[in-house]
C-alpha positions as a Markdown table, in Angstrom:
| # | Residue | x | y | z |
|---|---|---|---|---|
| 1 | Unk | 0.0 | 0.0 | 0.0 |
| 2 | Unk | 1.1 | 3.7 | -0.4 |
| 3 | Unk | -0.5 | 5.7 | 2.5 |
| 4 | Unk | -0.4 | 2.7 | 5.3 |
| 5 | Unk | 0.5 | -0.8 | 6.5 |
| 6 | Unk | -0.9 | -3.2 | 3.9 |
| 7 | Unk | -2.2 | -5.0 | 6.9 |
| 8 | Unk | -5.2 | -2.1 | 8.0 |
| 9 | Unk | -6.4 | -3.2 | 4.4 |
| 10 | Unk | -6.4 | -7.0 | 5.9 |
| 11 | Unk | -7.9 | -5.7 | 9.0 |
| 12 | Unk | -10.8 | -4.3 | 7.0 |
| 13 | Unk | -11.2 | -6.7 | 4.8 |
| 14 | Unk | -11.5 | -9.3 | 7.7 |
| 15 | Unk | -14.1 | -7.4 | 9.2 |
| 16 | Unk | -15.8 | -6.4 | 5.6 |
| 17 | Unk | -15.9 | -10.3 | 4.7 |
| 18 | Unk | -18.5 | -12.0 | 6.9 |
| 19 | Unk | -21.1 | -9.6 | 5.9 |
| 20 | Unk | -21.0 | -11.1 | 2.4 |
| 21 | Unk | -20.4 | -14.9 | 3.7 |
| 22 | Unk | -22.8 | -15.2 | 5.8 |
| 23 | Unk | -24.7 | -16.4 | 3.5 |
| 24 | Unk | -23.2 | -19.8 | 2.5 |
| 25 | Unk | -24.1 | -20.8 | 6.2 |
| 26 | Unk | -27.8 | -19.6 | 6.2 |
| 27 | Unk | -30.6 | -21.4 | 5.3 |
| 28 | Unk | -32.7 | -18.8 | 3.1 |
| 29 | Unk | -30.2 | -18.3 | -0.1 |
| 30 | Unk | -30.6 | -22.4 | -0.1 |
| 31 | Unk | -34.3 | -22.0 | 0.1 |
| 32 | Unk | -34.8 | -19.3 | -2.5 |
| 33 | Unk | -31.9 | -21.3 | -5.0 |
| 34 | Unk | -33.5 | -24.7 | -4.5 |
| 35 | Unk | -36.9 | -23.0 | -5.3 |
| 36 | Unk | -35.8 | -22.5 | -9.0 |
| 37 | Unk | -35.1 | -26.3 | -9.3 |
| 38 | Unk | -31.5 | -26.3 | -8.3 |
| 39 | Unk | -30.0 | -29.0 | -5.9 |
| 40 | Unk | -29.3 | -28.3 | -2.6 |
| 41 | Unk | -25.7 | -28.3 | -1.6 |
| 42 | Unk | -22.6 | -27.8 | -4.3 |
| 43 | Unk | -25.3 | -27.5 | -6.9 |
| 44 | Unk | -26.5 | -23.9 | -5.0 |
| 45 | Unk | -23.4 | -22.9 | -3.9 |
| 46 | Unk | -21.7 | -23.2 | -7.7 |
| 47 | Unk | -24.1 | -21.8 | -9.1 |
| 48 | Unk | -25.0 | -19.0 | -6.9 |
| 49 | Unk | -21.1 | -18.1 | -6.9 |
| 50 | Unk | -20.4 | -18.2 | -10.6 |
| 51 | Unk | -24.1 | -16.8 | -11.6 |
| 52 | Unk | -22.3 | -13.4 | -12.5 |
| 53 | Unk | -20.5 | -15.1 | -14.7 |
| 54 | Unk | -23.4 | -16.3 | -17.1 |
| 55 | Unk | -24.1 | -19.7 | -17.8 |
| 56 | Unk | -20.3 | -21.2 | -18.2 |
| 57 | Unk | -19.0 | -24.5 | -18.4 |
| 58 | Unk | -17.3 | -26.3 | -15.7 |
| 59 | Unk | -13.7 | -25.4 | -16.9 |
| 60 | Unk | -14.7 | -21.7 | -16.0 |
| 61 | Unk | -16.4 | -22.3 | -12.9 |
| 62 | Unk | -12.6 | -24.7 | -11.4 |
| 63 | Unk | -10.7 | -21.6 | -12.7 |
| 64 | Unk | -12.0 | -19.2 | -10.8 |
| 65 | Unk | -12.7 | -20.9 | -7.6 |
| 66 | Unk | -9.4 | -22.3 | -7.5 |
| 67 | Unk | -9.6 | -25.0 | -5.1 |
| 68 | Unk | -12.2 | -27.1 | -6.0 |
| 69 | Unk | -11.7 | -30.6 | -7.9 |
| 70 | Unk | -12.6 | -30.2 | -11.4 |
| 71 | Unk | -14.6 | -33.3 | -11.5 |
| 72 | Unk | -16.9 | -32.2 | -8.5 |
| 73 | Unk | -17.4 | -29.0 | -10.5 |
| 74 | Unk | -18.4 | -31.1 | -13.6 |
| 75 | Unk | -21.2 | -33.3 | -11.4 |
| 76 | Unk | -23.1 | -29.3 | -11.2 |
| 77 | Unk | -22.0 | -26.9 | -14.1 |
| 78 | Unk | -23.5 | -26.5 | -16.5 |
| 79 | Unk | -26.3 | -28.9 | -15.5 |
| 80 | Unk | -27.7 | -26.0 | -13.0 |
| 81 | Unk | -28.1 | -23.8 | -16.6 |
| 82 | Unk | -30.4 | -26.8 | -17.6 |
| 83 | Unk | -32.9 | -25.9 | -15.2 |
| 84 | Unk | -32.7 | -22.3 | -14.1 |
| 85 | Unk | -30.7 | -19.1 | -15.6 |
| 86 | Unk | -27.7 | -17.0 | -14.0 |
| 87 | Unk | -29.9 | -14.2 | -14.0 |
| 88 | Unk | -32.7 | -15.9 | -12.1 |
| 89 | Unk | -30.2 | -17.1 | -9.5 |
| 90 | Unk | -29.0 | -13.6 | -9.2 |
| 91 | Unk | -32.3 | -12.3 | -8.3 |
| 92 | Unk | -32.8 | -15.2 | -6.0 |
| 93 | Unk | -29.3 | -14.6 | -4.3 |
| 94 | Unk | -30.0 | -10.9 | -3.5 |
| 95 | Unk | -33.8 | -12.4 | -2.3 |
| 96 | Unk | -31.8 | -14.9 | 0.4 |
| 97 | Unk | -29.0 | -12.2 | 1.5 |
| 98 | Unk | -31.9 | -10.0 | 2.3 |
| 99 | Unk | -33.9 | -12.2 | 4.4 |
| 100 | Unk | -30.6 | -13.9 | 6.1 |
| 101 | Unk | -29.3 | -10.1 | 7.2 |
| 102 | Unk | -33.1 | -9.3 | 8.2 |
| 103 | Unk | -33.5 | -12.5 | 10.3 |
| 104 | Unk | -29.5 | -12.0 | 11.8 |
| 105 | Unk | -29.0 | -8.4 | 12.1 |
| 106 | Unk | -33.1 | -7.2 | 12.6 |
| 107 | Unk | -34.6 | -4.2 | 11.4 |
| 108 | Unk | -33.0 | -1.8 | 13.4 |
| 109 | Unk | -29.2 | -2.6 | 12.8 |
| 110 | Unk | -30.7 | -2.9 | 8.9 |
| 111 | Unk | -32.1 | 0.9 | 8.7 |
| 112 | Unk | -29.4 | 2.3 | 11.0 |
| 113 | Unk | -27.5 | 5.1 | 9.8 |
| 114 | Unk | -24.6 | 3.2 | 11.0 |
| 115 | Unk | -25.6 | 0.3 | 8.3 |
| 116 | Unk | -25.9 | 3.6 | 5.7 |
| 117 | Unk | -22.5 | 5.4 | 6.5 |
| 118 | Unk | -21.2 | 1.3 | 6.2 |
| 119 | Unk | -22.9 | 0.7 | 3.3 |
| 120 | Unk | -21.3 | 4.5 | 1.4 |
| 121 | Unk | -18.3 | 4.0 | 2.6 |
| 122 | Unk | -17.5 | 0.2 | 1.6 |
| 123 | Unk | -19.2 | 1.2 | -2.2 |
| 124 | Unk | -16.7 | 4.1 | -2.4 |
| 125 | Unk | -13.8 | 1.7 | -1.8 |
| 126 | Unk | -14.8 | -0.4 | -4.6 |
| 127 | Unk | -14.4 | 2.8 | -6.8 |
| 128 | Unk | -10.9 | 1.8 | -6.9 |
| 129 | Unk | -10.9 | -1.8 | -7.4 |
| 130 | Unk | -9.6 | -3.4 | -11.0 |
| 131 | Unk | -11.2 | -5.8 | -13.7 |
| 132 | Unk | -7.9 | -6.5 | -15.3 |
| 133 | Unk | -7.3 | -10.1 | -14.1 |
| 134 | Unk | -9.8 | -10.4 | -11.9 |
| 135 | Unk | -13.0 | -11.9 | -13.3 |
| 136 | Unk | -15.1 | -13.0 | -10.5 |
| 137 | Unk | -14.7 | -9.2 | -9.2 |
| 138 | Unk | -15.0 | -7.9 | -12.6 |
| 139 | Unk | -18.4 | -10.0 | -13.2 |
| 140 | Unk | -20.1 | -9.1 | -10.2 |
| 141 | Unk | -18.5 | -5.3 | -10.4 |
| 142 | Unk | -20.8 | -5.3 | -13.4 |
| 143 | Unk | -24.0 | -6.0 | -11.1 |
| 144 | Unk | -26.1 | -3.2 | -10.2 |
| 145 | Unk | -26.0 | -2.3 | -6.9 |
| 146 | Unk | -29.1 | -2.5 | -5.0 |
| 147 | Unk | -30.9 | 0.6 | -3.3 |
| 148 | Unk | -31.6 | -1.1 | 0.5 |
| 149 | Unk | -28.1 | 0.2 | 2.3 |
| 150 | Unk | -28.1 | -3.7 | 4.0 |
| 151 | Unk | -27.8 | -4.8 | 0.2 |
| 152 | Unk | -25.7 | -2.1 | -0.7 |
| 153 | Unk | -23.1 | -3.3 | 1.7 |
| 154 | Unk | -23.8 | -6.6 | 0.8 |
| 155 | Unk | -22.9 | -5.7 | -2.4 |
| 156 | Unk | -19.9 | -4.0 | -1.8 |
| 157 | Unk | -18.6 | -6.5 | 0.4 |
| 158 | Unk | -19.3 | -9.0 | -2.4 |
| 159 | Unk | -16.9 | -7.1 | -4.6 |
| 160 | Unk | -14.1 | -6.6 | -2.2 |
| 161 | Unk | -14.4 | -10.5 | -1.3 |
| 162 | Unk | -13.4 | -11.5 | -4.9 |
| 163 | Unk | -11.4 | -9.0 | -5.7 |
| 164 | Unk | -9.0 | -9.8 | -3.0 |
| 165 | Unk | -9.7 | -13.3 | -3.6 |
| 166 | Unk | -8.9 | -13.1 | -7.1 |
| 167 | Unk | -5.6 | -11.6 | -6.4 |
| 168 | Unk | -4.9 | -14.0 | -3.5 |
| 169 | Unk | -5.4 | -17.0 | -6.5 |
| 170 | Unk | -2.3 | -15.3 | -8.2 |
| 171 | Unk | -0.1 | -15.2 | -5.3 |
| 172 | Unk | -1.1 | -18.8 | -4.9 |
| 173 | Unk | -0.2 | -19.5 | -7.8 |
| 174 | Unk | 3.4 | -17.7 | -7.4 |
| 175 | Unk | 3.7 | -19.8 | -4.1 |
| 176 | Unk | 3.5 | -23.0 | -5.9 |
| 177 | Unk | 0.2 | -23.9 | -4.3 |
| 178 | Unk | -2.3 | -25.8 | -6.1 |
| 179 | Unk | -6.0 | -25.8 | -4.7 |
| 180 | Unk | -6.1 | -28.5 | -2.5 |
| 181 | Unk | -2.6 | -27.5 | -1.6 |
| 182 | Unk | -3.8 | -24.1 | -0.3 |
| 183 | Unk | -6.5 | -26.0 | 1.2 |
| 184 | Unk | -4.8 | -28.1 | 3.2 |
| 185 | Unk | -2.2 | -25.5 | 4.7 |
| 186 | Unk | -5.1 | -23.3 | 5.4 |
| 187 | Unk | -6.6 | -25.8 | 7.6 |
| 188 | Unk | -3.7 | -26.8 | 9.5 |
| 189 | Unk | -3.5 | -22.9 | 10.9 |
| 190 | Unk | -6.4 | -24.4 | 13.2 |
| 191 | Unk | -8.6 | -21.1 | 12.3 |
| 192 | Unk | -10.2 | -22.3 | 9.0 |
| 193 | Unk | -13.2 | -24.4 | 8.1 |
| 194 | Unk | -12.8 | -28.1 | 9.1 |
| 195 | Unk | -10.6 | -30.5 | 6.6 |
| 196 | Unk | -14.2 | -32.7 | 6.8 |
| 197 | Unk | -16.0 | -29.2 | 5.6 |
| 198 | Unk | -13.4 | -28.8 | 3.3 |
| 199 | Unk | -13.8 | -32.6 | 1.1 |
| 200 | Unk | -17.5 | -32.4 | 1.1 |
| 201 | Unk | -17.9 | -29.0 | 0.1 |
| 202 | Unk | -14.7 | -28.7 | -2.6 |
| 203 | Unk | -15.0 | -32.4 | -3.8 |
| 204 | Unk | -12.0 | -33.9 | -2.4 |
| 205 | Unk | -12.1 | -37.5 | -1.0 |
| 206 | Unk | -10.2 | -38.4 | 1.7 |
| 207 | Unk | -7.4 | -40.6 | 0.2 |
| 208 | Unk | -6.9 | -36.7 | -2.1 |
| 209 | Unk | -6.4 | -35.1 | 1.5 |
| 210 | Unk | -4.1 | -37.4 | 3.1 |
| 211 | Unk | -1.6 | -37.7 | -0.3 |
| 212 | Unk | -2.1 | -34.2 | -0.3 |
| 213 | Unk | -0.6 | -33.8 | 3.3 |
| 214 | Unk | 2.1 | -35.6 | 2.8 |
| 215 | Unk | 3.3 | -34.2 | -0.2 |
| 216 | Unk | 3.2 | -30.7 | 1.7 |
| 217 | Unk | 5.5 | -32.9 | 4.2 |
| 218 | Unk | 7.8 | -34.1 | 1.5 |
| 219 | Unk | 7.9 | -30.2 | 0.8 |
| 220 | Unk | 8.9 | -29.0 | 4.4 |
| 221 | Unk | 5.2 | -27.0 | 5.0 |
| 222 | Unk | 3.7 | -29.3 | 7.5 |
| 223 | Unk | 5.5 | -31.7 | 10.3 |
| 224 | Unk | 4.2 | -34.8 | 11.4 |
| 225 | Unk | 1.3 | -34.1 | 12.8 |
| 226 | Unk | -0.1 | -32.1 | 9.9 |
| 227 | Unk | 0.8 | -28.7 | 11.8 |
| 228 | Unk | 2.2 | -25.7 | 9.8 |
| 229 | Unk | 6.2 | -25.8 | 10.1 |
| 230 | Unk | 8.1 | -23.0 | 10.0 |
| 231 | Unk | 8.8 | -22.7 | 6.2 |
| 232 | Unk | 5.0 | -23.7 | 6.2 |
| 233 | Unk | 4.3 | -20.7 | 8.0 |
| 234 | Unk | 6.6 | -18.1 | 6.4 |
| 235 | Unk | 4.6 | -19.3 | 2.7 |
| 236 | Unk | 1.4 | -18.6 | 4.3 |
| 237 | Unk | 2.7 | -15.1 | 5.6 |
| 238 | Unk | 4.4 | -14.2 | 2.0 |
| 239 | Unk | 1.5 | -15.2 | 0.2 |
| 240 | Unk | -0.6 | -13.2 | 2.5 |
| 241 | Unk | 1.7 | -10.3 | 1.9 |
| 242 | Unk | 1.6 | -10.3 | -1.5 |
| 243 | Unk | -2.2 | -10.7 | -0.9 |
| 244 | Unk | -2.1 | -7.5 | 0.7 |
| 245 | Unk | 0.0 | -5.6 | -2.4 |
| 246 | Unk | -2.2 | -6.8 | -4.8 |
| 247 | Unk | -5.4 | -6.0 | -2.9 |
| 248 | Unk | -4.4 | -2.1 | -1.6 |
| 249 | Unk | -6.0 | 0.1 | -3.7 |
| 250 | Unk | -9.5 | 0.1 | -2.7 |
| 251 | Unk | -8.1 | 0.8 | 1.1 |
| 252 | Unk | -5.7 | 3.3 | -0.5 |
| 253 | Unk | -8.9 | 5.4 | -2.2 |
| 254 | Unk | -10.5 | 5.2 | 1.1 |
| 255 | Unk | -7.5 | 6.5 | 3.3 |
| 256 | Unk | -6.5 | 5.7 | 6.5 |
| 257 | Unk | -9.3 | 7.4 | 8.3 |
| 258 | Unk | -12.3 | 6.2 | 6.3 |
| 259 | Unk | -10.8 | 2.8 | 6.3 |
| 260 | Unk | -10.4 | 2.7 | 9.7 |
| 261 | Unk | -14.3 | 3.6 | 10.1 |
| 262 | Unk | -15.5 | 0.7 | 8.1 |
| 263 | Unk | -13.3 | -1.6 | 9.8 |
| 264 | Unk | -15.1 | -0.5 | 13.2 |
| 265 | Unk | -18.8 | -0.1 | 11.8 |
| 266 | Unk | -17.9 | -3.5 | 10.0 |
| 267 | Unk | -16.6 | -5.4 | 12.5 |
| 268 | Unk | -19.5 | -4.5 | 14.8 |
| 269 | Unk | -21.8 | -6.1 | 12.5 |
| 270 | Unk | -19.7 | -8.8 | 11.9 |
| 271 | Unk | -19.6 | -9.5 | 15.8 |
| 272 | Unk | -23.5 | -9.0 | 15.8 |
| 273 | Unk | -23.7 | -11.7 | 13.4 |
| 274 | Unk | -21.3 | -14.1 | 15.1 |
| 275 | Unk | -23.1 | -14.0 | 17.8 |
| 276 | Unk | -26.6 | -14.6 | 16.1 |
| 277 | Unk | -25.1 | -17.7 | 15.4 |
| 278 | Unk | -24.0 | -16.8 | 11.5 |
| 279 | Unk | -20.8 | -18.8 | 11.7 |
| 280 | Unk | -21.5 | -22.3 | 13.3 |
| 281 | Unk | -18.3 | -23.2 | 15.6 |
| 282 | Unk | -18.7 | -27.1 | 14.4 |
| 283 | Unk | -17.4 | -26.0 | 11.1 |
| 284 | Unk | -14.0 | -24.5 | 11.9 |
| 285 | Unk | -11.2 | -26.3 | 13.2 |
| 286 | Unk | -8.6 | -28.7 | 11.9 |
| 287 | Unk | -11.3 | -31.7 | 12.1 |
């Protein structure tokens, strides 16, 4: 970053982030996906994701997300095109952020003007995001944004989810990290979604895991008993870094003041949501 640490951008994208993935642990964006014929489960979530997209093949749909297996993807995309459209799942994803935020947050958090000023100020960050490279930013960036200001920073959170996480795929990539790899690493920090969450959700059996980790042994990135080592940990923090670089503009248009505002009005609806039960402890962990 220019103007600050490259970490207060982390800081406010950590707090920025569970507004928009709140969802994939709710009920009602299931609901109102599997309403237009879609399956529930990978089937909702792949197509929900890559909606903004259009109605791509699976080859798209394993590029952009990274790290799932390609022949999960296939099992879904573009089946879910056979019954339903992106656009329709669009309006339907909007539908079930709305009534998970109303049914988490309430109406009073929703029409605050603390939810408003949040809602501006995350949209003016996105100002200075980039398309170039970026396509799962660059498809939703070309979404309108709705009018409600919980949607609005719905929205905007959306954007500045994948346009970090489009950026953090290239300094994957520069790691040497292929999906699973990155998977597997990320769970071993003890912080992320469970390695069981992880298989079911991404596709990955568990004879993939286990080779997995012990190539990452073979490598020097885990010890014995699948923790991070140190050379394990110092890839994580590089990639992170370079995470950082390539994600600083947004928190560089906002400045150091305004940035440090979202991260508080953020992070106090993150808590809120936390505690409403948005992020279900039995998912994270190294199980």
């Amino acid at each position: 970053m220019t103007s600050f640490e490259a970490s207060t951008g982390r800081r406010c994208h950590n707090a920025v982030s569970p507004l928009h993935a709140s969802v994939y642990f709710a009920p009602e964006p299931e609901e109102e996906l599997t309403a237009l014929g879609l399956e529930r489960g990978a089937m909702v979530y792949l197509a929900s994701r890559a909606a903004p997209l259009g109605a791509v093949d699976a080859g798209t749909v394993t590029a952009t997300f990274y790290n799932f297996n390609h022949a999960h993807v296939q099992r879904y995309i573009p089946a879910a095109w056979t019954v339903t459209t992106p656009q329709e799942v669009l309006t339907a994803r909007l539908r079930g952020a709305d009534r998970t935020l109303q049914r988490l947050l309430g109406q009073e958090s929703l029409t605050s003007t603390d939810m408003t000023e949040a809602a501006e100020l995350a949209l003016h960050a996105t100002e200075a995001c980039c398309r170039e490279a970026r396509p799962l930013y660059a498809a939703n960036a070309d979404l309108p944004v709705p009018e409600e200001p919980h949607l609005t920073l719905w929205h905007a959170a959306t954007l500045l989810r994948e346009h970090r996480g489009d950026g953090h795929l290239a300094a994957l990539t520069i790691a040497g990290l292929s999906g699973i790899e990155a998977l597997v690493l990320h769970n071993a920090t003890g912080t992320a979604p469970t390695s069981a969450l992880f298989r079911r959700t991404r596709g990955w059996s568990a004879r993939h895991w286990d080779t997995t980790r012990d190539q990452l042994r073979e490598r020097g990135l885990l010890d014995a008993a699948g923790d991070l080592t140190q050379a394990g940990a110092t890839l994580r923090a590089e990639t992170e870094a370079l995470t950082d670089r390539l994600d600083a503009a947004p928190y560089d248009h906002l400045g150091p003041a305004a940035t440090a505002r979202l991260t508080e009005l953020a992070d106090g609806f993150s808590r809120a949501l936390r505690a409403a039960g948005a992020f279900p402890s039995v998912h994270f962990g190294k199980g």
